[in-house]
Rosetta silent file (secondary structure, phi, psi, omega in degrees, C-alpha in Angstrom):
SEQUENCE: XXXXXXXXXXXXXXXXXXXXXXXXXXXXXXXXXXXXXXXXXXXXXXXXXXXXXXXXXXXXXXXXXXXXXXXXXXXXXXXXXXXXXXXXXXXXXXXXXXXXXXXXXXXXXXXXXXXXXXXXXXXXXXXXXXXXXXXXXXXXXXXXXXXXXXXXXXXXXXXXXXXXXXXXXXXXXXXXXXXXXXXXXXXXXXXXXXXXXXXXXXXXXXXXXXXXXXXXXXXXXXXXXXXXXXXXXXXXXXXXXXXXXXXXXXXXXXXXXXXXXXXXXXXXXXXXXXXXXXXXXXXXXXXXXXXXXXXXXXXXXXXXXXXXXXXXXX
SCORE:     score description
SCORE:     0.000 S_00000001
   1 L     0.000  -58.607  168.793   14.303  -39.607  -19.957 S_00000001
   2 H   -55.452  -34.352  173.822   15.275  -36.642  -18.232 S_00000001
   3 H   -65.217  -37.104  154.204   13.646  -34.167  -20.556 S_00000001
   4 H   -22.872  -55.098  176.965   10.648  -36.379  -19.877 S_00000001
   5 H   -87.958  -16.130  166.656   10.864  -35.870  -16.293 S_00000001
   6 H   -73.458  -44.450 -176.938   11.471  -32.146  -16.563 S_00000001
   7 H   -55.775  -45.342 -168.369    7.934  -31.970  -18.731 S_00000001
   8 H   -80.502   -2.186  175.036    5.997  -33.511  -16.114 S_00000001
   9 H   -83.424  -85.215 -179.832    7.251  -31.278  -13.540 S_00000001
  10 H   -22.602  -38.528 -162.704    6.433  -28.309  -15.665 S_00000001
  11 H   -93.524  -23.925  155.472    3.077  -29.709  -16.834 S_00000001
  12 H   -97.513   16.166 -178.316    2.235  -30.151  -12.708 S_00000001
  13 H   -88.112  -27.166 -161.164    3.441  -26.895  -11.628 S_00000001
  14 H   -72.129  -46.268  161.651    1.153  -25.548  -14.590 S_00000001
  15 H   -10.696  -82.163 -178.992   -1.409  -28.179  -13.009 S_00000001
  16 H   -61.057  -31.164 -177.749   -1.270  -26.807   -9.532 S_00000001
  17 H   -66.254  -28.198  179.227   -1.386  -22.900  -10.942 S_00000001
  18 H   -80.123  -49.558  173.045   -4.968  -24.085  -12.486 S_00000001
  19 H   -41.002  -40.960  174.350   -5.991  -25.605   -9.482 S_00000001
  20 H   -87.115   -7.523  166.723   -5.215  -22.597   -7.575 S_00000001
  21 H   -81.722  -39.708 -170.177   -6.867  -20.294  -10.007 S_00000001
  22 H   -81.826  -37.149  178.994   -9.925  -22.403  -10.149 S_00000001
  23 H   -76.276  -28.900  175.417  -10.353  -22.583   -6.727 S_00000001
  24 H   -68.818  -39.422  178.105  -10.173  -18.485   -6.119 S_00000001
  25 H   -64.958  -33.034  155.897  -12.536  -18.530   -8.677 S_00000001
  26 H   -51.505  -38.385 -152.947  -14.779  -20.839   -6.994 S_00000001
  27 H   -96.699  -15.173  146.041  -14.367  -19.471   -3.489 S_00000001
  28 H   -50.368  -54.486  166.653  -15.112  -16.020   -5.297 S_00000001
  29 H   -48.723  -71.689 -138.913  -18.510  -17.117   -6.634 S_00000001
  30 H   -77.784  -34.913  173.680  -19.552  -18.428   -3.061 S_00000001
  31 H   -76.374   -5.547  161.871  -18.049  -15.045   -1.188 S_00000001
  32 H   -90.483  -21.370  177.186  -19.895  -12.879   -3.287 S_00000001
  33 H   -81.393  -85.220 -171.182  -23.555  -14.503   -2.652 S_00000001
  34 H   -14.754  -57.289 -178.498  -22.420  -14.516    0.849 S_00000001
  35 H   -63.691  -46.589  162.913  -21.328  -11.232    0.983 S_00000001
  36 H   -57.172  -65.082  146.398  -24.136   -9.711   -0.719 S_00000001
  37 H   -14.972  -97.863 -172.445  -26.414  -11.626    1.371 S_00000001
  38 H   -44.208  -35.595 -150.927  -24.807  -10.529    4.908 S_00000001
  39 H  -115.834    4.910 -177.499  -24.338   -7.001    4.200 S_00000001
  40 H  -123.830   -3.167  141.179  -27.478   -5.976    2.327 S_00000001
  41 H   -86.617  -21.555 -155.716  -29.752   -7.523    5.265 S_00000001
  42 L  -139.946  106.373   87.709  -27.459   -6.350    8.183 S_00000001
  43 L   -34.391   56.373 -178.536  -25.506   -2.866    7.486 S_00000001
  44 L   -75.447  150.105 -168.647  -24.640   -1.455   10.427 S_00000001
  45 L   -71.914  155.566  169.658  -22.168    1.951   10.300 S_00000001
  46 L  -103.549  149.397 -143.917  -18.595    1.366   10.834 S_00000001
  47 L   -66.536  -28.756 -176.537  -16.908    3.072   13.597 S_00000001
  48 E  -127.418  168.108 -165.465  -14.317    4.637   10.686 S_00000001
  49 L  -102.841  -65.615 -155.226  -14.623    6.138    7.334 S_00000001
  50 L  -112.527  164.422  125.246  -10.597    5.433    5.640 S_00000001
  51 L  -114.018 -165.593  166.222   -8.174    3.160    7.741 S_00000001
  52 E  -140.727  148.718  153.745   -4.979    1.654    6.427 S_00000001
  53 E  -126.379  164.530  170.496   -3.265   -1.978    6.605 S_00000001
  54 E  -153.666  167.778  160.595    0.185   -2.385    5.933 S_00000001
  55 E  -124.461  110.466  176.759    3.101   -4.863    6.825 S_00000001
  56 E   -88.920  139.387  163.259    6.139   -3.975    8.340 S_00000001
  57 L  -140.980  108.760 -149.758    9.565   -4.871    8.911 S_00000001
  58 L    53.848   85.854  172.336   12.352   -2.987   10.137 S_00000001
  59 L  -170.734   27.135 -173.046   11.179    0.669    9.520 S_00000001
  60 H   -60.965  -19.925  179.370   10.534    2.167   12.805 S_00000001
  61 H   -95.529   18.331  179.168   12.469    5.447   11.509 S_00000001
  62 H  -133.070    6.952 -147.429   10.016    6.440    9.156 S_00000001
  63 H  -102.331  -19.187  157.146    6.834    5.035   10.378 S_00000001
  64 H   -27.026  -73.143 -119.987    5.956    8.348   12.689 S_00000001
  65 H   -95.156  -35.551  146.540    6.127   10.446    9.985 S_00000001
  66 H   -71.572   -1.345  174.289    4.276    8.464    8.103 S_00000001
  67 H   -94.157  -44.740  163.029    1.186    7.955   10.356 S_00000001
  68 H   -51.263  -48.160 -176.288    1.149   11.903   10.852 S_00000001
  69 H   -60.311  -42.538 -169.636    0.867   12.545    7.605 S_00000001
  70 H   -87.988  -24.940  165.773   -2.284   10.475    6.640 S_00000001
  71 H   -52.315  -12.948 -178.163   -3.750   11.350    9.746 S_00000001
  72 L   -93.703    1.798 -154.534   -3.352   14.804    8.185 S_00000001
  73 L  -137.787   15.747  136.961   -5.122   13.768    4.930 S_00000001
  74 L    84.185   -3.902  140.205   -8.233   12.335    6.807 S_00000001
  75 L   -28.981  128.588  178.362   -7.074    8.436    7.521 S_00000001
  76 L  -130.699  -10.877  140.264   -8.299    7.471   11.139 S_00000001
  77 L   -72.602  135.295 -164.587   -7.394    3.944   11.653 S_00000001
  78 E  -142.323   88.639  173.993   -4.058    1.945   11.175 S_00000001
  79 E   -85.467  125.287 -157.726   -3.774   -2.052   11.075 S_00000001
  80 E  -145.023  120.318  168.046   -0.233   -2.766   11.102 S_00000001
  81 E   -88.214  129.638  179.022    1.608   -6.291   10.883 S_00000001
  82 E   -97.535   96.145 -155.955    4.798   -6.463   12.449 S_00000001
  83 L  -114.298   67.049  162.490    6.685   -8.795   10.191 S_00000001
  84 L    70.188   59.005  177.707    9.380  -10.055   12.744 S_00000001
  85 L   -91.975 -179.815 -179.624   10.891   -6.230   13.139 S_00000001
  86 L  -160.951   32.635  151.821   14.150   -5.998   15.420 S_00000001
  87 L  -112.611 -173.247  174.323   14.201   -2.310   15.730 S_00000001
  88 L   -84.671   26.455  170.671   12.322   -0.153   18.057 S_00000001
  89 H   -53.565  -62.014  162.709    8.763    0.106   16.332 S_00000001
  90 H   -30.372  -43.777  163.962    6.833   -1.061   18.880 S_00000001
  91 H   -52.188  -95.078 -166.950    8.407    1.916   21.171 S_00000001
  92 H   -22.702  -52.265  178.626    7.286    4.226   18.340 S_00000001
  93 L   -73.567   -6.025 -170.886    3.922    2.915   18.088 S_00000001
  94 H   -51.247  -70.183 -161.220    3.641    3.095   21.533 S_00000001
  95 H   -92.872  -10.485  164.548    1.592    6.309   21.933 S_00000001
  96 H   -94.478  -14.663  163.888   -0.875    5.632   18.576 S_00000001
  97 H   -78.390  -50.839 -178.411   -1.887    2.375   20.077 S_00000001
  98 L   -46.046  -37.854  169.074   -2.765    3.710   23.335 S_00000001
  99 L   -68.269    0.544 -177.390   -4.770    6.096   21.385 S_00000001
 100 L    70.783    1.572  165.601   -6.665    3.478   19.270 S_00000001
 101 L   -90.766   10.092  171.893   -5.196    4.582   16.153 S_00000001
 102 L  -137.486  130.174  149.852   -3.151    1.804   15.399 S_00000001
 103 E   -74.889  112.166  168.801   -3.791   -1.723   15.772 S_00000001
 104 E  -103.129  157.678  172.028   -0.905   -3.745   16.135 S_00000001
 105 E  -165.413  129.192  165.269   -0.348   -7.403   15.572 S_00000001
 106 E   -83.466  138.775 -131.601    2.922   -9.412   15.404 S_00000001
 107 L  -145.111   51.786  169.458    2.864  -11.157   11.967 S_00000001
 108 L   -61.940  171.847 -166.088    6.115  -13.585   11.829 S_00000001
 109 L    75.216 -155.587 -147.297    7.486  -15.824    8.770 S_00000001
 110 L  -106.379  157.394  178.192    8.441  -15.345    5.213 S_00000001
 111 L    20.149   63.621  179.828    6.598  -13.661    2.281 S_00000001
 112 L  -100.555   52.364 -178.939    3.262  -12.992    4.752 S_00000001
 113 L  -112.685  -31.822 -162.024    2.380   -9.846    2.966 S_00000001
 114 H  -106.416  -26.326 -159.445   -0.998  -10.863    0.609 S_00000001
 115 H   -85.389   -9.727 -167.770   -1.659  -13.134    4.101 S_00000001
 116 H   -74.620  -63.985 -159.272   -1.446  -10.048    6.770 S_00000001
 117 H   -41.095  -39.475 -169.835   -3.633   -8.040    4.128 S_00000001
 118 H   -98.761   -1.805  129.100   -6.692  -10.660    3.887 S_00000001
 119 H   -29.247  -61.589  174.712   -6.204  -11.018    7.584 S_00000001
 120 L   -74.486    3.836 -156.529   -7.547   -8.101    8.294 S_00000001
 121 L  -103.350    3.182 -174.272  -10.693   -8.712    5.740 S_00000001
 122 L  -136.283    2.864 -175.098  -13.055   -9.628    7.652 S_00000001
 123 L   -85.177  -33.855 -135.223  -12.234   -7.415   10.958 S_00000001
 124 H   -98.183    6.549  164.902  -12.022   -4.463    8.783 S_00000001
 125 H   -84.179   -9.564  169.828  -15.704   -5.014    7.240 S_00000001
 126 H   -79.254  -23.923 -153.662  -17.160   -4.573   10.861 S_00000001
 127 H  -143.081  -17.045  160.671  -14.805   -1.309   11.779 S_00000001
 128 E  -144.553  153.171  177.405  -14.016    0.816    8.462 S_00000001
 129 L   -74.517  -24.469 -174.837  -16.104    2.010    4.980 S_00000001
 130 L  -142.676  149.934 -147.362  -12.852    2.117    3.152 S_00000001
 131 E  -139.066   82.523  158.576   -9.744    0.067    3.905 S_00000001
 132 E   -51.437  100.521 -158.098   -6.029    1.265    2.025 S_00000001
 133 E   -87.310  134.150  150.314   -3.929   -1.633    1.141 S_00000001
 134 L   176.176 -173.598 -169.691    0.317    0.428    0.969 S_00000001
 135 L  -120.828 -168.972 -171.546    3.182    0.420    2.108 S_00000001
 136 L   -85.481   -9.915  156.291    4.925    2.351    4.437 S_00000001
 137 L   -70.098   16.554  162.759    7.089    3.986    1.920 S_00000001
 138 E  -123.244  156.450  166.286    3.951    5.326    0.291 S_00000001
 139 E  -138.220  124.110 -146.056    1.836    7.937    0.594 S_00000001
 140 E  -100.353  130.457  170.651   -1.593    8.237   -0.694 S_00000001
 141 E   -87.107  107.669  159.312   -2.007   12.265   -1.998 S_00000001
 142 E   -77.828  143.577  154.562   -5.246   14.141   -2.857 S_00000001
 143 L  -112.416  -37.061 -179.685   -5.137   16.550   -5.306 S_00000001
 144 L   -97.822  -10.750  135.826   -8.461   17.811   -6.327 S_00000001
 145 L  -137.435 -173.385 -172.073   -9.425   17.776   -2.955 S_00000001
 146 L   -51.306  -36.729 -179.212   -8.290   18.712    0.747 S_00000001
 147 L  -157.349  179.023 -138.816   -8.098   15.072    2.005 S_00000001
 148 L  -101.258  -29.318  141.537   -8.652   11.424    0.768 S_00000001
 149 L   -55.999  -37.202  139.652  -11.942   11.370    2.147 S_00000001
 150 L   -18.524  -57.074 -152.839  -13.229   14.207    0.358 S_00000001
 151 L   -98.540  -21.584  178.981  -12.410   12.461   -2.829 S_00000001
 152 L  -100.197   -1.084  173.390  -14.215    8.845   -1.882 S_00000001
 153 H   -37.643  -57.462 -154.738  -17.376   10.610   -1.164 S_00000001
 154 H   -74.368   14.938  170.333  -17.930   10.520   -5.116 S_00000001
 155 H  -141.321   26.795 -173.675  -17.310    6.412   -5.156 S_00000001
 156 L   -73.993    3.759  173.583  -19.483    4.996   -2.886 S_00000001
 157 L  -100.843   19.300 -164.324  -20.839    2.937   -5.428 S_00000001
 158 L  -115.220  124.147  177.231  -17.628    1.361   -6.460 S_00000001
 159 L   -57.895  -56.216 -163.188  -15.959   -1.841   -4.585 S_00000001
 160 E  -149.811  128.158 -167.918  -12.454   -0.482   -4.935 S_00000001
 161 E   -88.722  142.330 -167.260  -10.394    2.740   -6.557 S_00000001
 162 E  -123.014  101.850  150.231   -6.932    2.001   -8.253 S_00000001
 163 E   -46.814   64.252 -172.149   -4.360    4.434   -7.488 S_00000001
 164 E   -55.724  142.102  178.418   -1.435    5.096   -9.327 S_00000001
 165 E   -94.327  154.506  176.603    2.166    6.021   -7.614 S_00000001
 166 E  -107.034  134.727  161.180    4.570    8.476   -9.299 S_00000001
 167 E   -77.441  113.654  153.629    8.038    6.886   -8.370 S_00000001
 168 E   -84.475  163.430  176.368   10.227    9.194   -6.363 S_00000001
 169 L  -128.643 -136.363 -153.956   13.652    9.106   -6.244 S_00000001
 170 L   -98.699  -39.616 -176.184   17.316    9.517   -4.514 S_00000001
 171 L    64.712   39.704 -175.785   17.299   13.067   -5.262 S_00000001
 172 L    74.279  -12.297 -174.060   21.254   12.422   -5.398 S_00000001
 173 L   -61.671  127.758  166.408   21.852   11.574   -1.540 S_00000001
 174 L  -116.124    5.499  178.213   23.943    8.739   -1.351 S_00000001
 175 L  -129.298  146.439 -177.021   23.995    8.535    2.555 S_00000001
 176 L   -70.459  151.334  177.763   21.042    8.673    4.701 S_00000001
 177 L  -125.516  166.422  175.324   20.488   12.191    6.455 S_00000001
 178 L   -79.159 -174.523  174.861   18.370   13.289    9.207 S_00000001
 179 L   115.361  124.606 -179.352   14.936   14.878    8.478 S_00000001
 180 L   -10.439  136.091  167.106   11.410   13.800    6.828 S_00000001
 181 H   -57.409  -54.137 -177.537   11.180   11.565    4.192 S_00000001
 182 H   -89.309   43.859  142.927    8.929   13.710    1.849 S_00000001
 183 H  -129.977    9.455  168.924   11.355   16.779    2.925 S_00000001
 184 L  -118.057   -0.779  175.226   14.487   15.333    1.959 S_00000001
 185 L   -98.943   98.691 -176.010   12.796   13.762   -1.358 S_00000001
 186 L  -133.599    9.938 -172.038   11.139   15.942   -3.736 S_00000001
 187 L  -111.222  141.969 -169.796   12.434   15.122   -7.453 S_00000001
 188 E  -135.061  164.424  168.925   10.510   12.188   -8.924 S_00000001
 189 L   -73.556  155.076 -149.132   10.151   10.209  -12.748 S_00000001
 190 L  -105.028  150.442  164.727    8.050   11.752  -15.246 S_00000001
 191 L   -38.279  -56.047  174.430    3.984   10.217  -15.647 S_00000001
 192 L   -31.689  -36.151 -171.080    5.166    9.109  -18.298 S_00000001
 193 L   -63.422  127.405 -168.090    7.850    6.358  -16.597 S_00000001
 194 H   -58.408  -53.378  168.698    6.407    2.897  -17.446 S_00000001
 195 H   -42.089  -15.711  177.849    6.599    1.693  -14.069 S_00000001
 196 H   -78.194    2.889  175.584    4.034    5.074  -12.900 S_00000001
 197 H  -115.468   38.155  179.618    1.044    3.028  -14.089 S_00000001
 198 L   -98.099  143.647  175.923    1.327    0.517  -11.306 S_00000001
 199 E  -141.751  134.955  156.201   -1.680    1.198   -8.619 S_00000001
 200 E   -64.462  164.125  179.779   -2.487    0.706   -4.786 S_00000001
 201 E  -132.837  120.934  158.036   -6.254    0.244   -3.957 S_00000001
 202 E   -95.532  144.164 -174.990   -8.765    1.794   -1.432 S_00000001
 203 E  -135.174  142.653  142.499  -11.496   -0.998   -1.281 S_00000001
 204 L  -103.924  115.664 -148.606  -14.305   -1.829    0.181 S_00000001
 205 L   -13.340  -50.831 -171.685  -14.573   -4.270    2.590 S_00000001
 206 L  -116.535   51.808 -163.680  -17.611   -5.709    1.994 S_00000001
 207 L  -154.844    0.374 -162.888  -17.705   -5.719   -1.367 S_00000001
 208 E  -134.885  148.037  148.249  -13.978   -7.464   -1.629 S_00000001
 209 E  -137.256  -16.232  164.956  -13.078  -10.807   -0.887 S_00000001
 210 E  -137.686  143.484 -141.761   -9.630  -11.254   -1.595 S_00000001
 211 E  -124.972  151.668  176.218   -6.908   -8.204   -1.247 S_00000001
 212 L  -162.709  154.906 -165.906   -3.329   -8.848   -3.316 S_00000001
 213 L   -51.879   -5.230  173.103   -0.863   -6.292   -3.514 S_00000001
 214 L  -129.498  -35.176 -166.943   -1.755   -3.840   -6.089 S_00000001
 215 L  -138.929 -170.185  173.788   -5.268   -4.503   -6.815 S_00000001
 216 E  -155.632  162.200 -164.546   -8.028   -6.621   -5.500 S_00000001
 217 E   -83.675  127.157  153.397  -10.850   -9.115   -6.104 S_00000001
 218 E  -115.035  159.538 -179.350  -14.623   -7.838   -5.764 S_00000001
 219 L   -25.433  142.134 -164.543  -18.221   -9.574   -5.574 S_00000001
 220 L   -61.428  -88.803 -152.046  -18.491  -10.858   -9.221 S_00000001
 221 L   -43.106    2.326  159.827  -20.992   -8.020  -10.181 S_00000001
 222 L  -119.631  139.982  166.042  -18.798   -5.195   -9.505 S_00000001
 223 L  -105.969  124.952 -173.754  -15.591   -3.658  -10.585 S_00000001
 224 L   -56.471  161.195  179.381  -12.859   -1.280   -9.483 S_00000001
 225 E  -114.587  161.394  152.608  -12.852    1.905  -11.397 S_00000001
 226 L   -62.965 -172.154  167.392   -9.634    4.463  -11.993 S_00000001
 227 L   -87.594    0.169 -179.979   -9.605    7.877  -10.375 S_00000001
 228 L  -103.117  -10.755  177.925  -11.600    8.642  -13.439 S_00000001
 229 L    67.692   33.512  167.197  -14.463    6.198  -12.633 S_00000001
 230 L   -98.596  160.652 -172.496  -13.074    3.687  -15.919 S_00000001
 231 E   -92.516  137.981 -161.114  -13.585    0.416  -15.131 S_00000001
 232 L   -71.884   67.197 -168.325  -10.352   -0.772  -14.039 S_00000001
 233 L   -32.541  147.984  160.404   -8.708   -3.184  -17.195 S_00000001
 234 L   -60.038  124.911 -174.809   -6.656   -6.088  -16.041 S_00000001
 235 L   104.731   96.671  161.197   -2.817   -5.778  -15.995 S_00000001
 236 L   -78.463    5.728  168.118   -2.294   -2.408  -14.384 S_00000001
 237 L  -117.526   18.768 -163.166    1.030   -1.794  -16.003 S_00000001
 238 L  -120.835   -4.947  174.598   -0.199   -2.497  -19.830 S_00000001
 239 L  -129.954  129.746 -148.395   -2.519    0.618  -19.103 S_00000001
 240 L   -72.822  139.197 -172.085   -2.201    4.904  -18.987 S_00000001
 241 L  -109.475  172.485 -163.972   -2.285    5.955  -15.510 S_00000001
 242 L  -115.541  122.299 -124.846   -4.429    8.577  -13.889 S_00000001
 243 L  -146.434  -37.860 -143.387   -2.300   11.208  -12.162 S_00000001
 244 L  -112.198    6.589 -176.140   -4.385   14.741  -11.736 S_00000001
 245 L  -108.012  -50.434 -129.756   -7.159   13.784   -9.013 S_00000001
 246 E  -142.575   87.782  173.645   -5.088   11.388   -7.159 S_00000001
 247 E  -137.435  175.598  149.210   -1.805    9.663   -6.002 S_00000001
 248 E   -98.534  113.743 -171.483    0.829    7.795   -4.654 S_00000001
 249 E   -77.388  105.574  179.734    3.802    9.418   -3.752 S_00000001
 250 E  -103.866  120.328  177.742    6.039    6.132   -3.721 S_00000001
 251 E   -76.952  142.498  178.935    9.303    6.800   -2.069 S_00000001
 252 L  -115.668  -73.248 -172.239   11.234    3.709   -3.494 S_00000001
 253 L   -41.400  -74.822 -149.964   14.769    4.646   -3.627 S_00000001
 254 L    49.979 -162.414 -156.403   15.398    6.939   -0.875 S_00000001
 255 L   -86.786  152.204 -155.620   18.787    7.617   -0.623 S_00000001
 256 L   -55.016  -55.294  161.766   21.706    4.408   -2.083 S_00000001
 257 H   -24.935  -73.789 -160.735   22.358    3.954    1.837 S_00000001
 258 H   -73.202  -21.641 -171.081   18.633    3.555    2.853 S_00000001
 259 H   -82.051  -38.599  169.236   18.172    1.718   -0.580 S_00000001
 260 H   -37.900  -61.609 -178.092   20.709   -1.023    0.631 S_00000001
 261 H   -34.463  -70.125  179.380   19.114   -1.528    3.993 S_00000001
 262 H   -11.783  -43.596 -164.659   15.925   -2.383    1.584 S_00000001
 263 H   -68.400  -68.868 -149.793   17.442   -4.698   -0.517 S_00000001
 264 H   -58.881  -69.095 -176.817   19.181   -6.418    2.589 S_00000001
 265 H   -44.030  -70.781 -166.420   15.217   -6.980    4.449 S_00000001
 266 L   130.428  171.883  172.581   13.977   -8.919    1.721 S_00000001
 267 L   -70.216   79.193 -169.155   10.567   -8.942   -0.184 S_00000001
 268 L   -58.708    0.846  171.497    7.152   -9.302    1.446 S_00000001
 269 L  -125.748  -22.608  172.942    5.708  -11.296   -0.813 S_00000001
 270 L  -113.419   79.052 -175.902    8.872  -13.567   -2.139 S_00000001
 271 L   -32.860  -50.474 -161.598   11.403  -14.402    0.785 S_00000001
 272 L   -74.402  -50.570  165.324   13.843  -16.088   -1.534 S_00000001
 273 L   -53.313   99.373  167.677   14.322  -13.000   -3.993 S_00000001
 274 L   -52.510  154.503  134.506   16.246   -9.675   -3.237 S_00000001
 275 L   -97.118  177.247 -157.413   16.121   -7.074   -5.293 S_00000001
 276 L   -96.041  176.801 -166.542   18.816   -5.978   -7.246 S_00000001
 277 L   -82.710  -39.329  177.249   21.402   -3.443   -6.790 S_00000001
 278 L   -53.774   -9.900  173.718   20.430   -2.183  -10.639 S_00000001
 279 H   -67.052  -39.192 -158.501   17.111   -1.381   -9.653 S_00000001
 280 H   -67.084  -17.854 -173.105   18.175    1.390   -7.548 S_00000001
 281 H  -104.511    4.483 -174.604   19.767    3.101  -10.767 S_00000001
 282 H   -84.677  -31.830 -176.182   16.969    1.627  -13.157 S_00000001
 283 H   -86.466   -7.454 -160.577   14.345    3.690  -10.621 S_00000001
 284 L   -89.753   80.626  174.427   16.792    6.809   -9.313 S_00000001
 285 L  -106.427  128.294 -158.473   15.082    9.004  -12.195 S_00000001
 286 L  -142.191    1.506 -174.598   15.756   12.506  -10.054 S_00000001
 287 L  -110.658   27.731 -165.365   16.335   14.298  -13.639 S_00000001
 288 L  -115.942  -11.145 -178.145   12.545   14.857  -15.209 S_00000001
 289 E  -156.363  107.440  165.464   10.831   16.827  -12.105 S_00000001
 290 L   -87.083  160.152  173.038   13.281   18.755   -9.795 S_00000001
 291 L    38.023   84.033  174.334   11.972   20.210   -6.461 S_00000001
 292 L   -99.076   99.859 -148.572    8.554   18.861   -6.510 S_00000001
 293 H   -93.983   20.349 -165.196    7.186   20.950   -3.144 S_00000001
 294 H   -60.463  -14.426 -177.944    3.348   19.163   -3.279 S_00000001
 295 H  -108.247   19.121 -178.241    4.063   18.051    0.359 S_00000001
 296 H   -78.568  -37.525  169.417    5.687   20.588    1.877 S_00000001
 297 H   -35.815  -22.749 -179.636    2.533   22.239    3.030 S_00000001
 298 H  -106.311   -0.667 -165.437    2.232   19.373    5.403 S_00000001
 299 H   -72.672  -28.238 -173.471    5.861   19.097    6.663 S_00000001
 300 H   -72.536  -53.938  176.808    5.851   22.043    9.541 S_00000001
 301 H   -59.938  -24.841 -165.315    2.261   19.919   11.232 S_00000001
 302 H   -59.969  -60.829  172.120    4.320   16.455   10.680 S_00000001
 303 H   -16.239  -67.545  178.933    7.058   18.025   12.877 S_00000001
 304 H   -48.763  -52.254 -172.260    4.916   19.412   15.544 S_00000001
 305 H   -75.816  -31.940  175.717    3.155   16.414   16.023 S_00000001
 306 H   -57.995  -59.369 -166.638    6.044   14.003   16.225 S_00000001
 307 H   -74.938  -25.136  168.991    7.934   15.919   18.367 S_00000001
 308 H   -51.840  -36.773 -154.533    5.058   16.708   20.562 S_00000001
 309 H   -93.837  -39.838 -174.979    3.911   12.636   20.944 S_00000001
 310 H  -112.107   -7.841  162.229    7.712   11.398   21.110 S_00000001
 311 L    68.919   32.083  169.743    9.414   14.323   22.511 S_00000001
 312 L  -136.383  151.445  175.931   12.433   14.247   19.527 S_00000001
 313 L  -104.706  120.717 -170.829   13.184   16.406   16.978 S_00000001
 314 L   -88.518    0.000    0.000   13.534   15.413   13.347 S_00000001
């Protein structure tokens, strides 16, 4: 009897997962006629070339440093959910909102992270050509050229590019210290590390209809590509990542302090689930690339600008 009653719960959860698959799939079909439709009679330019969205929660001591940076690497826009923080971000954010480069919007409950992103999906096809889905513990690199724009001239025919992150790591600190994040981090996991074929997406708006945390959906007749311009295969960890045009520097760890706080905030897409304390030593790989200096070139401007806008010294 019970195992009975155990089946049919399993055979409706399996139920509802078809239901909900069937229906994205439906509501895909009808947003791609749509889309195609609206934006191939009406084009008008958008105000910005790259923005970013992200969702935040508690991380007001890094998020300067990170809006300097992509601002230095050709980002000009910043939609940012505010996911119930109870630090001083707003204060921080203070002097890029006045300035129009950050949009803020407070973005309360639990595992609101895929809902902030496709929030933002239909604002951000009126106001930018290419729209970064990360987090704030990432940072999108160029390497084969000067800045991230540079690099999407050569994809404007593509809905969305799939970025792989290299996982950085603790670089031994077991307490937090002061000073930049990509200046107190520089030894990272090898290409090679299974987890390095995971990817972030720049997309384009109007060509996407539904954004999910690594990748995204586009109009059925198109497909993201790699940084190589491959058509992007399903399952982004079952496939060799692309490394030499293009990256994500993902700070994960930081240092066993700063990894706790992490743990202790919670998940953005699964409230009830933590992560574990074993991650931090399954990800702290600090011994395959020591002193990795690709960002130091930007670390002196990061400074400048912080302390000019907020009047503190990092």
């Amino acid at each position: 009897m019970i195992k009975n009653i155990r089946m049919e719960k399993i055979n409706l959860k399996n139920l509802h997962k078809v239901f909900i698959l069937l229906k994205r799939k439906i509501s895909n079909v009808i947003y791609s006629f749509i889309l195609t439709f609206k934006y191939r009679c009406s084009h008008p330019p958008q105000p910005h070339f790259l923005s970013i969205v992200a969702i935040i929660k508690n991380e007001a001591p890094y998020i300067a440093e990170w809006i300097e940076y992509h601002l230095l690497v050709g980002v000009e826009k910043f939609y940012l959910y505010d996911n119930e923080s109870a630090d001083n971000l707003k204060e921080i954010l203070e002097p890029y909102i006045r300035d129009g480069i950050v949009e803020y919007k407070y973005f309360p409950g639990k595992g609101k992270q895929i809902l902030a992103y496709n929030d933002v999906l239909e604002k951000a096809r009126k106001e930018t050509h290419w729209l970064a889905v990360i987090d704030i513990d990432e940072f999108i690199v160029p390497i084969s050229t000067a800045t991230i724009p540079e690099f999407l001239k050569d994809f404007e025919m593509f809905p969305g590019i799939e970025i792989n992150w290299i996982m950085y790591a603790s670089s031994g600190q077991k307490d937090k210290k002061q000073g930049l994040v990509i200046e107190r981090f520089k030894d990272h996991s090898s290409i090679e590390f299974a987890p390095n074929r995971y990817v972030k997406t720049i997309l384009n708006p109007r060509l996407t209809t539904h954004i999910m945390v690594h990748d995204s959906e586009s109009i059925l007749w198109k497909n993201n590509v790699n940084a190589n311009k491959e058509k992007a295969k399903p399952f982004c960890y079952y496939r060799e990542g692309v490394f030499d045009k293009i990256r994500i520097n993902h700070y994960f760890t930081k240092s066993f302090e700063e990894y706790i706080f992490k743990r202790n905030r919670g998940r953005g897409t699964n409230y009830k689930e933590k992560r574990s304390i074993t991650d931090f030593y399954d990800y702290d790989r600090n011994d395959v690339i020591k002193n990795d200096n690709i960002m130091d070139k930007y670390i002196p401007m990061i400074l400048s600008n912080i302390e000019r806008k907020h009047k503190i010294k990092l």
